[in-house]
N, C-alpha and C positions, 0 to 999 in steps of 0.2 A: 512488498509493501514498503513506503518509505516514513523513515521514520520524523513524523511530524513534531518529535521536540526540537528539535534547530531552528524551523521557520518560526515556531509559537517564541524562543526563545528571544531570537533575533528582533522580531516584529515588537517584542518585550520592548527592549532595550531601544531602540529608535523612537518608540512610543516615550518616553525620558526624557529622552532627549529633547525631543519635540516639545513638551510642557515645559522643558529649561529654556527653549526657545520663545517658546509661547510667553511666557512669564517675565524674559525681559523685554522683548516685543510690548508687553503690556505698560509695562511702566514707563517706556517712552511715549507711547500715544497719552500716556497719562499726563504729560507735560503739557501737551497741545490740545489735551481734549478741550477747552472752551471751544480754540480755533477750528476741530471738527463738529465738536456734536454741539455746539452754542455755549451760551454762560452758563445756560444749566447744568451742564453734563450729562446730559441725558440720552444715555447709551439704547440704539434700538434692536430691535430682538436678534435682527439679521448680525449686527455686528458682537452681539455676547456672544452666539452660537458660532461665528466663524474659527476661533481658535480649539473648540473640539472638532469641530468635522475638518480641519486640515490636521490634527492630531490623530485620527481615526482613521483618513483617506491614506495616509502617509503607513501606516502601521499596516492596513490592507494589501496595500502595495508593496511591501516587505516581505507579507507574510506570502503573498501572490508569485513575487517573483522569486522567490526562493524555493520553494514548493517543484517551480517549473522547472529552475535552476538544478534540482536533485532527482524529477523524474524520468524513468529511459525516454530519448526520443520517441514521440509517434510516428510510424510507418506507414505510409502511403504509395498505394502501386506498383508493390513489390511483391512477390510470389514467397519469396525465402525470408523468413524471420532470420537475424543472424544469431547464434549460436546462446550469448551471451543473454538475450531476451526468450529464448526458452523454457519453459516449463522442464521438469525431469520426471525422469521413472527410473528411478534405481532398485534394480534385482538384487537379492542376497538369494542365491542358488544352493541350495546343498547339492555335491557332487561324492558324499561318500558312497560306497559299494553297495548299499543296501538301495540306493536309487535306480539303480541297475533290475531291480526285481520284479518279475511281472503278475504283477495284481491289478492295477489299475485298470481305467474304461470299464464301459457298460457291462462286458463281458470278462474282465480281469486278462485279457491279452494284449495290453500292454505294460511296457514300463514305466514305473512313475516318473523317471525324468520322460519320457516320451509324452507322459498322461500332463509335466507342467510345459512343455514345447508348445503342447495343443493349447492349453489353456493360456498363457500366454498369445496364440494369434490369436486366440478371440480377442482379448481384450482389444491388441493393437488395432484389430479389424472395427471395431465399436467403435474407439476413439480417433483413429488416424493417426499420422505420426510427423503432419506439417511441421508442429511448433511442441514436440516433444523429444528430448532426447533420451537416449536410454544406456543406463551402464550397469552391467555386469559385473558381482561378486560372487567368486567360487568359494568354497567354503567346506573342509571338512574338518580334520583337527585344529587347521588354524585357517587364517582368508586369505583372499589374496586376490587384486583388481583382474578383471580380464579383458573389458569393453568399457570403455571410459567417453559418456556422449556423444554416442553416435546413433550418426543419423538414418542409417542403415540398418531395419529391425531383423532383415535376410542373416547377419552377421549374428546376431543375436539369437537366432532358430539353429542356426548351424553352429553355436557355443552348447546349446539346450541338446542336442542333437547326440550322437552316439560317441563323440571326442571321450574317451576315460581319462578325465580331468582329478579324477581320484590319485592316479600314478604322480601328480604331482605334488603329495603331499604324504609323510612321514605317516603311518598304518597308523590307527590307534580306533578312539571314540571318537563323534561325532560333538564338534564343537559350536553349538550355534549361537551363542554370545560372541565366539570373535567375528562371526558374518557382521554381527549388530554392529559389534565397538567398529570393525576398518567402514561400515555404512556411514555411521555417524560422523566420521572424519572425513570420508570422502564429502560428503553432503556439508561439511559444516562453511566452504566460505558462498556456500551457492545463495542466492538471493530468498529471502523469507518469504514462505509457503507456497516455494515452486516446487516441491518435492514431491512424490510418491512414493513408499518403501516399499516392495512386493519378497516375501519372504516368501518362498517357497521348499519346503522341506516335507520330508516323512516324522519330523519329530525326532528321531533320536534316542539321547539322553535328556531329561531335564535339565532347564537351566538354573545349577547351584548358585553360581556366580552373581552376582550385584550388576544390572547393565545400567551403564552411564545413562545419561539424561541428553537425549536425541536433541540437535540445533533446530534452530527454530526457522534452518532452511527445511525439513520434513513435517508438512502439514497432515499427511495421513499415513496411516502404517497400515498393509492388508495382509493378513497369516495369510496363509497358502497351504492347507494341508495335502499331500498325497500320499498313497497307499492302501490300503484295507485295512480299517479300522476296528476289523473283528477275528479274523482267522491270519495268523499270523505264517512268517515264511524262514525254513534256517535259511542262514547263510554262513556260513565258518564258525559253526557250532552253537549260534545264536539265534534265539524265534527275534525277526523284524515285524513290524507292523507300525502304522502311522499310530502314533502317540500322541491322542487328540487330548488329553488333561494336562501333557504340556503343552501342547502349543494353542489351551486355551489360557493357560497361564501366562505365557510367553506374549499373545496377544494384551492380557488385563496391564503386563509391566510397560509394555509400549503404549498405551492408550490407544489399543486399536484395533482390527476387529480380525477375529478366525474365521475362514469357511475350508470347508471341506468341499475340495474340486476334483476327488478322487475316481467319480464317474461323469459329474458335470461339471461345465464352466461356471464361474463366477454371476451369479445373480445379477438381475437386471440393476436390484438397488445400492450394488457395490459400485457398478459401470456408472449408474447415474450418478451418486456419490464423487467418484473421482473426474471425472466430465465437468459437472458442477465445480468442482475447487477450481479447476481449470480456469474454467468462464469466470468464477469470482476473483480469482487472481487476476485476471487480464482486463476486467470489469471496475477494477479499484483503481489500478493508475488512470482508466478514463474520465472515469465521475469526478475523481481529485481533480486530474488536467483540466476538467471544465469546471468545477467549480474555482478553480482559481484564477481562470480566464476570466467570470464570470467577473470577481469581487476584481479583478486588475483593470476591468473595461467598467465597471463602477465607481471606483473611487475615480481613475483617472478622470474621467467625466465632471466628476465634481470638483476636484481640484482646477481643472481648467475652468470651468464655470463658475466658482465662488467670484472670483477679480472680477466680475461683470456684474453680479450678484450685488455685489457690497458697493459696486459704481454706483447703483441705480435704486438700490437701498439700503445703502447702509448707515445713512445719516437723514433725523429729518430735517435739520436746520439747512438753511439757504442763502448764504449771506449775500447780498447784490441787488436782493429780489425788493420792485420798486412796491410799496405798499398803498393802499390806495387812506385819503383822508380820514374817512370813518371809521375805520379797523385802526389807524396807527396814532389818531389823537383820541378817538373815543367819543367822540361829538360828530356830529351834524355837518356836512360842508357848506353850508349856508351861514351857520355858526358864526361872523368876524371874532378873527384871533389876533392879535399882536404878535405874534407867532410865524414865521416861515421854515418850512422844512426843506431841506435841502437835499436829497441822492445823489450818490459817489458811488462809485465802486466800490465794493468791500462792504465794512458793516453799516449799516446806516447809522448816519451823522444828522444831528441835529442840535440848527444852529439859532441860540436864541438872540435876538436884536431888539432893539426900543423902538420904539413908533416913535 
């Protein structure tokens, strides 16, 4: 989204400007007003109204082209969005040893990282992966990037895939606040509410720790539970099982929602959900582009057109204009006067003589 205090500010400020303009503008016509509007001064509705709507047309136009000035190019005729106009799906993967464990699917023969491989292609299958890119964070005692915007979801199955990405990380507990905090960073210069967070973990430990306050490039955060939620499994002396009171708590501190995808993929109304941010993301710079199209082929119109406006009415007086007998003595032309009226060019003259 772009952020519309600049233009509002800008257009402010020209708008100012404009009335400092307008206002000495004023005080000179004030000198010559007899010479435009008559003796009377008598100002008509076209010509008070002129100095707002060039005050207004001008501020339009400011606020128009600057708008346009800050939004990404639109693209036309081209198959590949470039990189930079992207939407994101950024993964935080748990890859401790307890992901390794086979509980998961319909029948509990698989792995839970196998059971989030699978759940993940649904998704990408739902949504496509034209104008999405997608990176990888590994994560067990501490994070650590792995796939950084790419376009290539293949790369991404075969990170999910049987790689023991655990060997690269000092044995301990399971950390899943540092997945959060290196997300948050990686995500923090990317463009505002192009992000997707997909957490996917067995739960763990609970998260003790305080997690920072996510940028405002991640518009939605989706838990990801996997493993069996009720009959637990050792592993090095330890019962494992998906810890869903953490990671419905872990969901409440992100503002964002849990599902358990331990036999099934993610719900239709998560897929819809993040599809939807998608389309309203990409749907905002258009409605803006055309609304500011809209007011810049407005005012300009009118600016061009007031100078013709004010030509043809902007005064009712008419100096030159020859008057006829009865209207300009008030009597009868039958009437004998002593009197001869004489028309000149300019204002009319009259010239009194003796019989």
């Amino acid at each position: 989204m772009v952020d519309l205090f600049i233009p509002f500010i800008l257009a402010g400020v020209i708008c100012i400007l404009m009335v400092i303009a307008e206002w000495i503008h004023l005080r000179r016509v004030q000198v010559v007003a007899p010479l435009v509007f008559g003796v009377d001064r008598s100002w008509s509705v076209t010509a008070k109204m002129a100095p707002a709507i060039r005050v207004v047309c001008l501020g339009l136009l400011t606020w128009s082209l600057t708008v346009l000035f800050m939004l990404p190019p639109a693209i036309h005729g081209q198959t590949e969005i470039p990189k930079e106009q992207r939407s994101h799906l950024l993964i935080a993967l748990d890859v401790s040893p307890s992901m390794r464990v086979k509980d998961a699917g319909a029948d509990h023969s698989q792995s839970r990282i196998e059971r989030a491989r699978a759940a993940f292609h649904s998704l990408i299958r739902e949504l496509g992966t034209l104008d999405e890119t997608v990176s990888v964070i590994a994560f067990y005692t501490e994070a650590m990037p792995v796939v950084i915007q790419s376009l290539d979801p293949e790369v991404v199955r075969h990170v999910m895939g049987e790689i023991p990405l655990h060997y690269l990380f000092p044995p301990g507990t399971t950390d899943v606040a540092s997945g959060v905090v290196l997300a948050a960073q990686i995500a923090g210069d990317w463009p505002a509410e192009s992000t997707t967070l997909l957490l996917i973990t067995d739960g763990g430990n609970s998260v003790s720790t305080k997690l920072p306050p996510l940028p405002a490039s991640i518009a939605e955060v989706v838990v990801m539970g996997v493993g069996d939620p009720v009959s637990g499994t050792a592993i090095n002396g330890e019962l494992t099982r998906q810890n869903v009171s953490s990671l419905r708590q872990l969901a409440t501190q992100l503002q964002g929602t849990y599902y358990d995808v331990n036999e099934a993929n993610l719900p239709l109304d998560a897929l819809s959900s993040i599809a939807l941010r998608k389309k309203r993301s990409d749907s905002s710079h258009d409605q803006l582009r055309t609304i500011a199209l809209a007011l810049m082929t407005v005012a300009s119109l009118i600016w061009a057109v007031l100078p013709f406006v004010l030509r043809q009415w902007g005064t009712r007086w008419q100096p030159g204009v020859i008057l006829n007998k009865k209207t300009s003595l008030g009597r009868d032309s039958s009437t004998p006067t002593k009197h001869r009226q004489n028309t000149v060019s300019g204002p009319t003259l009259i010239v009194k003589e003796s019989s």
